[in-house]
C-alpha positions as CSV (number, residue, x, y, z in Angstrom):
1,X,-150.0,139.4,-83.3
2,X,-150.5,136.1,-84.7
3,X,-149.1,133.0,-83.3
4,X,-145.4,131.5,-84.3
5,X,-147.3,128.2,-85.9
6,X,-149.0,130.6,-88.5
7,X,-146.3,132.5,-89.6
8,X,-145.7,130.4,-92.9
9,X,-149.0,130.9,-94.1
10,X,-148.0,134.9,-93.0
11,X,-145.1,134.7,-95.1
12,X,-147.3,132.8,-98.0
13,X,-149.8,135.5,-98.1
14,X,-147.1,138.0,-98.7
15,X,-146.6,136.2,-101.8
16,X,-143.3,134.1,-100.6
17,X,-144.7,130.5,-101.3
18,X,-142.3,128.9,-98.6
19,X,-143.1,125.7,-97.2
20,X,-143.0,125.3,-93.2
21,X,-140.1,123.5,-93.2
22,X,-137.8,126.1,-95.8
23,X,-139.3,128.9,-93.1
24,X,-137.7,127.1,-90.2
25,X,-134.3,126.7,-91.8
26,X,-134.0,130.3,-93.2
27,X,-135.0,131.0,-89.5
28,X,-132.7,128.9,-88.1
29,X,-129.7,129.9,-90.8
30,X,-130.2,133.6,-89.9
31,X,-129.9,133.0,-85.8
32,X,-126.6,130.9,-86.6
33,X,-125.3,134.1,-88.7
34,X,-126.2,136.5,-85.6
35,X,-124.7,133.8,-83.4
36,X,-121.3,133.7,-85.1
37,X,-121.2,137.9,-85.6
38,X,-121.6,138.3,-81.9
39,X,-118.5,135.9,-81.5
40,X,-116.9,137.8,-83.8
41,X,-116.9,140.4,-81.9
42,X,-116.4,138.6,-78.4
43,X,-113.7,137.0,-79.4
44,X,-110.6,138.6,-81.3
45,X,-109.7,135.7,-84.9
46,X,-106.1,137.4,-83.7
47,X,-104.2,139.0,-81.2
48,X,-101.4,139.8,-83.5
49,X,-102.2,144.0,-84.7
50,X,-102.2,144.5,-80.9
51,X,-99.1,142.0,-80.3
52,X,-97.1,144.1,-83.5
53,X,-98.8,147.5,-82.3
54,X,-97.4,147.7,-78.2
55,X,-94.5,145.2,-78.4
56,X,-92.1,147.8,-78.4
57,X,-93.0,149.5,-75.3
58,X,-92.1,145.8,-74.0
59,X,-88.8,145.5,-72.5
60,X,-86.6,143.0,-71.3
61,X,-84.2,143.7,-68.1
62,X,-81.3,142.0,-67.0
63,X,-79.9,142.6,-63.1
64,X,-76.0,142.1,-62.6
65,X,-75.0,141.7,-58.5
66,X,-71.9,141.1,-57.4
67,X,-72.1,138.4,-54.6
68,X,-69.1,136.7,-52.7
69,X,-67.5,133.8,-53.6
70,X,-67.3,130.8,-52.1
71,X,-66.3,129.6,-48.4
72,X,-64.5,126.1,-47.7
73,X,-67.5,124.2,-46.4
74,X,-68.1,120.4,-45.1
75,X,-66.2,117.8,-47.2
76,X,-68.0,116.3,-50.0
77,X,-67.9,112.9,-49.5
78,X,-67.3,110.5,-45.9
79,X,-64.0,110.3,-44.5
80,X,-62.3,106.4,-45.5
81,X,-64.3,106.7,-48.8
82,X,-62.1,105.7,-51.7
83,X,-62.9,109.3,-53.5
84,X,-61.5,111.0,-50.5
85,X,-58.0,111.8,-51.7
86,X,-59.4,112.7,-55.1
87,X,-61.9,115.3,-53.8
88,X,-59.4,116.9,-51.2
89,X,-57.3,117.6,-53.8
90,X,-59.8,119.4,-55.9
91,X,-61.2,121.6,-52.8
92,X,-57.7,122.3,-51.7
93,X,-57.1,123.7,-55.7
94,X,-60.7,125.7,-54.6
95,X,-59.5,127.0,-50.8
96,X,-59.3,130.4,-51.4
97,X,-61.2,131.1,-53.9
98,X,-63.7,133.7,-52.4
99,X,-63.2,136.0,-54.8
100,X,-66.6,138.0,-55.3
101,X,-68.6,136.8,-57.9
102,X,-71.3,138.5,-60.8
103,X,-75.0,137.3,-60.9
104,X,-76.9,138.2,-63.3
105,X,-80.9,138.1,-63.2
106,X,-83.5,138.8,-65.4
107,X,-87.5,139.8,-65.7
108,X,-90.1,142.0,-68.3
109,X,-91.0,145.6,-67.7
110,X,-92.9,148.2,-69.6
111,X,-92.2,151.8,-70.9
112,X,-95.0,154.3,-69.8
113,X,-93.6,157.6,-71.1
114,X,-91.7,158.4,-74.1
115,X,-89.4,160.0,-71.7
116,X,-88.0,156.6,-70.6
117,X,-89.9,155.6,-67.6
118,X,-89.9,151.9,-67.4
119,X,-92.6,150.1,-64.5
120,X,-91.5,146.6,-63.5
121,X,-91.5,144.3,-59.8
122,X,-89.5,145.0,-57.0
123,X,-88.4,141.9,-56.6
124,X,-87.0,141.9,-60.5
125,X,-84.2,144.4,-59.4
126,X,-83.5,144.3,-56.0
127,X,-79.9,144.3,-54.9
128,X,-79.1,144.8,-58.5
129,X,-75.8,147.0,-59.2
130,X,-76.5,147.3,-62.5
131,X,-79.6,147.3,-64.1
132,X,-79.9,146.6,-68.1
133,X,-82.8,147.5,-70.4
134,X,-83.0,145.3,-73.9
135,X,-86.1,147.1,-76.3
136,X,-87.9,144.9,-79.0
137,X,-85.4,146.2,-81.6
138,X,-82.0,144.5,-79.9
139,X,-81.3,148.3,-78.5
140,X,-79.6,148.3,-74.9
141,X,-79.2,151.0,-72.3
142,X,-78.9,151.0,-68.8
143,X,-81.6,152.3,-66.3
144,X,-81.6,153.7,-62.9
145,X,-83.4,153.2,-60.3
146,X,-85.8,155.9,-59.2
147,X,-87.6,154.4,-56.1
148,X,-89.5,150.9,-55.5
149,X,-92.4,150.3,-53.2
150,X,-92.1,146.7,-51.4
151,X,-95.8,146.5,-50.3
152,X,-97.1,146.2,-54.0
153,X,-93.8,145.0,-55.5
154,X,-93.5,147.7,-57.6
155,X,-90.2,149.8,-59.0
156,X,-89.6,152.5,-61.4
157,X,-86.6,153.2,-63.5
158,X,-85.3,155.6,-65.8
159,X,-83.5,155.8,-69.1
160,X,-82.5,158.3,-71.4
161,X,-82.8,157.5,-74.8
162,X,-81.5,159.6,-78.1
163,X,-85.2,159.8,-79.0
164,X,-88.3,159.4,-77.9
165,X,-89.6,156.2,-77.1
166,X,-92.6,154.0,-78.0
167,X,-94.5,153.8,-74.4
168,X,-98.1,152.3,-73.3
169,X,-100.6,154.1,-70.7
170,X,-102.5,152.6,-68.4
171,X,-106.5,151.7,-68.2
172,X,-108.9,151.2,-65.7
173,X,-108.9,147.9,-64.0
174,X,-111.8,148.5,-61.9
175,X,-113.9,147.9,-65.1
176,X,-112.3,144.6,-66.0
177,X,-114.4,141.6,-65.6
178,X,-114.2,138.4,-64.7
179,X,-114.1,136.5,-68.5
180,X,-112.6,139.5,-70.7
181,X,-109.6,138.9,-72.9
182,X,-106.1,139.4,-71.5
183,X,-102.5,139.6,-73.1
184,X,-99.7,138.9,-71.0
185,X,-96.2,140.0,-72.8
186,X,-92.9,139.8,-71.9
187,X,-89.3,137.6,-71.3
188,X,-90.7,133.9,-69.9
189,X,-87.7,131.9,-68.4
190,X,-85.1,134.0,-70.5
191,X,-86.7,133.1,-74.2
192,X,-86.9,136.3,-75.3
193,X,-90.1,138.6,-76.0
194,X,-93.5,136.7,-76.3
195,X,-96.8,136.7,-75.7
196,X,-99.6,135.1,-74.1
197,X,-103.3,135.3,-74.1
198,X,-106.2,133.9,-71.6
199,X,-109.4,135.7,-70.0
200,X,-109.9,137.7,-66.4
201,X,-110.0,134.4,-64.1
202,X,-110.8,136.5,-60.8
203,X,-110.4,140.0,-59.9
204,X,-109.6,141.6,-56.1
205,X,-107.2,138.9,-54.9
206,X,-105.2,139.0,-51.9
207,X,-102.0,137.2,-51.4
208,X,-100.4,138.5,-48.6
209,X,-99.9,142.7,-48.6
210,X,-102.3,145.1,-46.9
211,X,-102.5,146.8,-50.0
212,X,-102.8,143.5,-52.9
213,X,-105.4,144.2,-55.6
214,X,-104.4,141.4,-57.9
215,X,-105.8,140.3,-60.9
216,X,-105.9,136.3,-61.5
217,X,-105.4,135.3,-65.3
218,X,-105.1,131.8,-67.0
219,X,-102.7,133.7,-69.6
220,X,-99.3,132.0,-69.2
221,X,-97.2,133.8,-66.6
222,X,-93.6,132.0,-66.1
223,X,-90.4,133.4,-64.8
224,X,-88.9,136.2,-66.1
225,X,-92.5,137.7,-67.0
226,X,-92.5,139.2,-63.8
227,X,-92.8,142.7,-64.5
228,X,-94.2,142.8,-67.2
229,X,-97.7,144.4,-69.3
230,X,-101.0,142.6,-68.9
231,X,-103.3,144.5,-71.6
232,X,-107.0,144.4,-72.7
233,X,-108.0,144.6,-75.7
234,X,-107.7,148.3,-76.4
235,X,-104.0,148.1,-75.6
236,X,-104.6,149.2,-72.0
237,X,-102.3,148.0,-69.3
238,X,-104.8,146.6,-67.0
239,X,-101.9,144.5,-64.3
240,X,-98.7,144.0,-64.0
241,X,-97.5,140.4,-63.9
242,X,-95.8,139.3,-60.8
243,X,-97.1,136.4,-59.4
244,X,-97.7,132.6,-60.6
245,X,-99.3,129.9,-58.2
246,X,-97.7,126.7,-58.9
247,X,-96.6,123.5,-57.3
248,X,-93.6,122.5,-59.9
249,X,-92.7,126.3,-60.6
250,X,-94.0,126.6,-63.9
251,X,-97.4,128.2,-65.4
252,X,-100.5,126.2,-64.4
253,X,-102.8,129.0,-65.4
254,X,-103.1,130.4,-62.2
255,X,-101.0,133.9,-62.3
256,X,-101.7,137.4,-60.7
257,X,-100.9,141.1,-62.0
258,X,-100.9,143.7,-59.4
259,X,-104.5,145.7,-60.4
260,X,-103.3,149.3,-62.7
261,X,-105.3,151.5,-60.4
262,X,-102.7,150.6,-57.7
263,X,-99.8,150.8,-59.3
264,X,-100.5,154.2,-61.3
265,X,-100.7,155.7,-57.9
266,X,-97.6,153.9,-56.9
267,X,-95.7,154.8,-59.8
268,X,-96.9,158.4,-59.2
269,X,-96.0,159.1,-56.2
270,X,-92.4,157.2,-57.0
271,X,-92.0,159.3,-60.0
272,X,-92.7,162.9,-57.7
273,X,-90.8,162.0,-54.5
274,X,-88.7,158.9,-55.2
275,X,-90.8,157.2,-52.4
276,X,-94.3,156.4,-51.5
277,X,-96.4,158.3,-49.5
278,X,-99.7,156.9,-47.9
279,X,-102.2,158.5,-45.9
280,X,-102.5,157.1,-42.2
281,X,-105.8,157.4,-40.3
282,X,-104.0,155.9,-37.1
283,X,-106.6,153.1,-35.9
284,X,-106.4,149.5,-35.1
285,X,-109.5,147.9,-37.2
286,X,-110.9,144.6,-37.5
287,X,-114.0,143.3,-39.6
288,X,-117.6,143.4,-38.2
289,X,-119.3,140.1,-37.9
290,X,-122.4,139.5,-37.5
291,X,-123.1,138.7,-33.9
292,X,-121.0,141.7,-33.6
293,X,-123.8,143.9,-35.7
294,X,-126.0,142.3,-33.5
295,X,-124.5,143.5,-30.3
296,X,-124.5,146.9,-31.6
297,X,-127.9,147.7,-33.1
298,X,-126.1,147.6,-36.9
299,X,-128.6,146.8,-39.8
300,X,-125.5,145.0,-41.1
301,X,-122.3,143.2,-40.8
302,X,-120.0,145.6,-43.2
303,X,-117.8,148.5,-42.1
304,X,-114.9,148.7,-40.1
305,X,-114.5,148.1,-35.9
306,X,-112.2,150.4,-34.3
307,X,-110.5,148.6,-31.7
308,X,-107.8,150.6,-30.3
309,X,-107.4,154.3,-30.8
310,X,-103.2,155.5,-30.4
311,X,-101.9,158.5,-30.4
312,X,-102.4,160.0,-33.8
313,X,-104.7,161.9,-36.4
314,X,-108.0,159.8,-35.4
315,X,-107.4,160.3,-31.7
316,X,-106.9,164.1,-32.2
317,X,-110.7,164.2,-34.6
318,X,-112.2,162.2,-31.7
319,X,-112.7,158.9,-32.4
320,X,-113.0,155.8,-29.9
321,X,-112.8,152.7,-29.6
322,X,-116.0,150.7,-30.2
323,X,-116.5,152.7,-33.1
324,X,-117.8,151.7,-36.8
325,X,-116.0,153.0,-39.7
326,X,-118.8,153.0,-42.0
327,X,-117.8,155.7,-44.5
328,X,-114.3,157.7,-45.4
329,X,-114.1,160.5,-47.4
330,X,-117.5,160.3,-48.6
331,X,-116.7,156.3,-50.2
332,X,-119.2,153.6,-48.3
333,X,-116.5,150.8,-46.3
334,X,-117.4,147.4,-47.0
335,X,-114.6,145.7,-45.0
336,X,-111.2,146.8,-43.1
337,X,-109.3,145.8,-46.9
338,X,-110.7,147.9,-48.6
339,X,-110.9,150.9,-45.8
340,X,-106.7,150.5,-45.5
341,X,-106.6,150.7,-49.3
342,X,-108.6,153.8,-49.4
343,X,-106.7,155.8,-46.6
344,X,-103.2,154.3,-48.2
345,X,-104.4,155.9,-51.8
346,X,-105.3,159.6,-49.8
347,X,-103.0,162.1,-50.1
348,X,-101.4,162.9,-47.0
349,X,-101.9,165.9,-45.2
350,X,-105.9,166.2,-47.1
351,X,-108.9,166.3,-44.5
352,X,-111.2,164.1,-45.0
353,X,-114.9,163.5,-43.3
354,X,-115.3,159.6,-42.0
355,X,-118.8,158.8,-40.4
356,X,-119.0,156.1,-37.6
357,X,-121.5,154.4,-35.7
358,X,-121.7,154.9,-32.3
359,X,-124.1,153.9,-29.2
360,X,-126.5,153.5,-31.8
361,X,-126.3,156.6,-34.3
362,X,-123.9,158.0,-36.8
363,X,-121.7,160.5,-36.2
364,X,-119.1,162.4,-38.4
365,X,-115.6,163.1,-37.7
366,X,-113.0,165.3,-40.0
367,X,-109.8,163.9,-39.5
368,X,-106.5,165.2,-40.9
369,X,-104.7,162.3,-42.3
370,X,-101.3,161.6,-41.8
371,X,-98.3,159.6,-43.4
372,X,-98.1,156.0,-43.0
373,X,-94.6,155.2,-43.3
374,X,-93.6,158.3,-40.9
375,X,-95.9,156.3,-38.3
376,X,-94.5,152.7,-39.0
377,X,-91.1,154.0,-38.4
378,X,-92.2,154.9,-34.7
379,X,-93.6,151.8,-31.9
380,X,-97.2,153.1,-31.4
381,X,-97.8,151.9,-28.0
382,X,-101.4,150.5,-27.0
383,X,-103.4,152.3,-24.7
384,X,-103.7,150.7,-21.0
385,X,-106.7,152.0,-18.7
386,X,-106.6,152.2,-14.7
387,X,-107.3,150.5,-11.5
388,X,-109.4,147.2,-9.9
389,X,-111.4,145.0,-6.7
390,X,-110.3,141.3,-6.8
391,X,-113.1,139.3,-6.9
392,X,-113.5,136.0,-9.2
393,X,-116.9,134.6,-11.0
394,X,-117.3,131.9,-13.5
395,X,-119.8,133.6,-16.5
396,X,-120.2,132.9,-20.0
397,X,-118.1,130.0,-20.3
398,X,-114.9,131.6,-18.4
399,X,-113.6,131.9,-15.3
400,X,-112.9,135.6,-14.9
401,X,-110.9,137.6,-12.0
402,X,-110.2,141.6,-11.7
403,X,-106.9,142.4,-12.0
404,X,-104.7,142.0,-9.0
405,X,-101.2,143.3,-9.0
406,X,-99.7,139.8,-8.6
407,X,-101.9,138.7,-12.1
408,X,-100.5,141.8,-13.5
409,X,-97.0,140.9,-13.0
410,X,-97.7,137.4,-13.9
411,X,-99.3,138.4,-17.4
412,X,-96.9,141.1,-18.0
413,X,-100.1,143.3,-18.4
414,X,-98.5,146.6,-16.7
415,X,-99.4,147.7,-13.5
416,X,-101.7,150.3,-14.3
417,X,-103.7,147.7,-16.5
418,X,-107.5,147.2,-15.5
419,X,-110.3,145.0,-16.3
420,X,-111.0,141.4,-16.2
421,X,-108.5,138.8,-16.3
422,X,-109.8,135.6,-18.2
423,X,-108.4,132.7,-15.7
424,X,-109.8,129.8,-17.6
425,X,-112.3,129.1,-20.6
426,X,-114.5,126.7,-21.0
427,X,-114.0,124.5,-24.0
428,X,-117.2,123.8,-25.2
429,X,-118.0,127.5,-24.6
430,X,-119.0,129.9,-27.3
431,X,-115.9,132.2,-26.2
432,X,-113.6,129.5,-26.6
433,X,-114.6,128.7,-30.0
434,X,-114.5,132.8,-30.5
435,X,-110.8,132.2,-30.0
436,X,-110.8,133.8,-26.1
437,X,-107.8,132.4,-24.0
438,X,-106.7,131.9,-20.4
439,X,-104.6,134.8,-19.5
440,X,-106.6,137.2,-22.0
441,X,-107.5,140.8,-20.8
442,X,-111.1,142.1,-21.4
443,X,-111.1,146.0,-20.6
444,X,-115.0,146.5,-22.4
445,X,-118.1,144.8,-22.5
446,X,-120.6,146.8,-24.1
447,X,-118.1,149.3,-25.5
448,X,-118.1,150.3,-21.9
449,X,-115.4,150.3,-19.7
450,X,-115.1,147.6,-17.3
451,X,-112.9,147.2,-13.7
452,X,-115.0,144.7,-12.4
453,X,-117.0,141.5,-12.3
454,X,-120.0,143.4,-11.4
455,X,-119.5,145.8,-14.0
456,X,-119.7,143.0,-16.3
457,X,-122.7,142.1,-15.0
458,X,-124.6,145.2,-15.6
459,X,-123.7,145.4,-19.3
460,X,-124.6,142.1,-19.8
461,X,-128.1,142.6,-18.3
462,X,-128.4,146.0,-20.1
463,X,-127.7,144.2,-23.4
464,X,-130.2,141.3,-22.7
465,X,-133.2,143.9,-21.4
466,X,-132.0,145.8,-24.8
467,X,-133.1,142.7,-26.7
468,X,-129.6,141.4,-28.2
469,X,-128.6,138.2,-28.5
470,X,-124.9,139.2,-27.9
471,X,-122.3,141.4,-26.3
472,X,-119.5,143.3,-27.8
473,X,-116.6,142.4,-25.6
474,X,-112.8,144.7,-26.0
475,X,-110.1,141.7,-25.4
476,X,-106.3,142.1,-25.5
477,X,-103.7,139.6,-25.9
478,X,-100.3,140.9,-25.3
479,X,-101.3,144.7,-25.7
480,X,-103.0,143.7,-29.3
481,X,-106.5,144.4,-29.2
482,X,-109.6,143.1,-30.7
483,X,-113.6,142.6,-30.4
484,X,-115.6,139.5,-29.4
485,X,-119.2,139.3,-29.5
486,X,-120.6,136.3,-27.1
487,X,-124.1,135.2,-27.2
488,X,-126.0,136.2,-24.0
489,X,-128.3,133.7,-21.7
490,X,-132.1,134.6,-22.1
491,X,-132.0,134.0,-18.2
């Protein structure tokens, strides 16, 4: 292989009499012609045979509600003001006039079957009365509701059409990346059909549902897109635009579409039953940290911590509190997100095998999954354990006593209730930067149970001949329960 400073005399021999400088601007030409192909095909010279191609699938919808008209309020201006007599007289004209009023509302939705289903937001048509579907070609027909799912903001409706109807499908948002092309389409602020283009800002963003998957875009989302199609480039409906982030109410390039792969299921299940319906697993969870991997022999800080066990389909497999959701249904848990997203996406009723991690090994459990909405309709009460010895000690940073009928009364803990009360804590203590409170109940220590201060001792002394640098402690707060690990003296 000769070296790059000889390859014009290379190319000379060959019997191309180039000079060394024509040999580095051919070279150079080329690499800007391979540059400006692989843009080419990075980046689209036009959006508009994909604009022209699913544009008709596109759909505007107007809401109409009636509301109720107007009561007599405060006056309008101060009494003595010279306006006064003017302004009685026209609110006296107004007095009655409550009669009940049409509001009209309007958003973007998509067509997904040539049947007539149309996807859109919750929030788009709820209340409506009448719901009205306007196509690319000026066609109009009204829809019905078939059923809407409030957690991911999602509703299908229904029209009938004379004839089949131009629809879109759905792709795989899990493949999306950060920086691909994005086209947002539908009715911003009432204009009429448009489009809008930007790249994949962020994916897996969570704005306040247990079971948000959105994806961020800088594509211009206003109102009245809501509801509407975000595509890829193959045509793909990759989100559903719903959200914008904005201070003045208008597009700063900051908008989110609820992820396809949650809302195919959603739209699913709406389209079978008229209703969602999520698998339960029946837990109380909460992330693992990592003093808390510490505490418990973990290699790492990832799965999910049980931390209260009701009455329900992971009670009746077995499982405890203390334990570590590590895997369900044969998918690896990174986090207690993304372990509620996989039960809520099970079908109910399917049994499944979850592994935990406890007292320092891995056990599997197969649990028999049940429906989530049939278990939020019911008040799941937390489990309360049994008796105590009063005594009182001041250790890690609180002042802790055993419960006492008179501190059970006082809490509000229930009678039965046992463990160690938490009295005061210690402000510059590690527990009171880990959040734990006068008044808090800590029923574990070690995910053993615990009546009494001595008990508390021993696990502490067990943990520290063990090696760890912390201890897992069970704390509840008004019935809610959750895990603390504290650090642990060396003496």
């Amino acid at each position: 292989m000769q070296p790059i400073s000889r390859a014009p005399q290379a190319v000379a021999r060959r019997g191309l009499a180039l000079t060394p400088r024509a040999f580095w601007t051919l070279t150079l030409a080329a690499l800007l012609v391979l540059v400006q192909a692989i843009q080419a095909v990075a980046r689209p010279d036009s959006f508009a045979d994909l604009a022209e191609r699913f544009s008709p699938a596109v759909v505007n919808i107007t809401t109409s509600t009636m509301v109720a008209g107007r009561e007599q309020g405060s006056p309008i201006v101060p009494e003595g003001s010279p306006f006064e007599d003017f302004f009685k007289e026209f609110q006296d004209r107004n007095r009655d006039d409550r009669t009940p009023r049409r509001s009209s509302a309007l958003g973007s939705g998509f067509v997904i079957s040539e049947d007539g289903y149309i996807v859109t937001n919750n929030h788009v048509i709820t209340g409506a009365d009448e719901i009205s579907i306007e196509f690319f070609n000026g066609t109009t027909l009204d829809a019905e509701l078939v059923g809407t799912d409030e957690k991911t903001d999602i509703a299908l409706l229904k029209v009938t059409a004379p004839q089949p109807l131009p629809f879109v499908s759905f792709g795989d948002s899990d493949i999306a990346r950060v920086g691909d092309w994005v086209i947002a389409m539908g009715n911003p602020l009432g204009q009429g059909f448009s489009v809008s283009a930007g790249i994949v800002s962020a994916r897996n963003r969570a704005l306040s549902g247990t079971y948000d998957d959105y994806i961020q875009t800088d594509a211009a989302i206003n109102r009245g897109n809501s509801g509407g199609p975000l595509f890829n480039l193959d045509g793909e409906v990759v989100g559903v635009n719903t959200a914008i982030l904005s201070p003045n109410g208008g597009s700063i390039g900051i908008g989110f579409s609820m992820a396809s792969n949650v809302v195919s299921g959603v739209v699913d299940q709406l389209k079978e039953f008229g209703e969602t319906r999520r698998g339960w697993l029946g837990v109380r969870i909460q992330d693992v940290t990592e003093d808390m991997a510490d505490a418990m022999s973990l290699a790492e800080a990832r799965g999910a911590m049980v931390s209260d066990v009701p009455e329900g389909p992971a009670m009746d497999a077995g499982m405890k509190a203390g334990d570590v959701i590590t895997s369900f249904d044969g998918v690896d848990v990174d986090d207690t997100r993304g372990l509620v997203r996989q039960v809520g996406s099970t079908q109910v009723g399917k049994t499944v095998r979850v592994t935990v991690w406890r007292d320092g090994k891995t056990e599997t459990l197969k649990v028999t999954l049940g429906r989530r909405e049939d278990a939020e309709a019911e008040a799941v009460p937390a489990a309360q354990p049994g008796a105590e010895t009063p005594m009182e000690k001041d250790l890690m940073g609180m002042s802790l006593s055993a419960v006492t009928p008179e501190l059970a009364e006082q809490l509000d803990i229930g009678a039965d209730a046992s463990g160690l009360v938490v009295r005061d804590v210690d402000e510059a203590s590690d527990a009171y930067e880990k959040g734990l409170r006068a008044g808090d109940l800590i029923t574990e220590a070690g995910q053993q149970k615990i009546e009494t201060i001595t008990d508390l001792e021993d696990r502490v002394t067990e943990a520290r001949d063990a090696g760890r640098k912390s201890i897992l402690l069970l704390i509840r707060r008004q019935g809610e329960p959750r895990f603390v690990a504290l650090p642990i003296s060396e003496g």
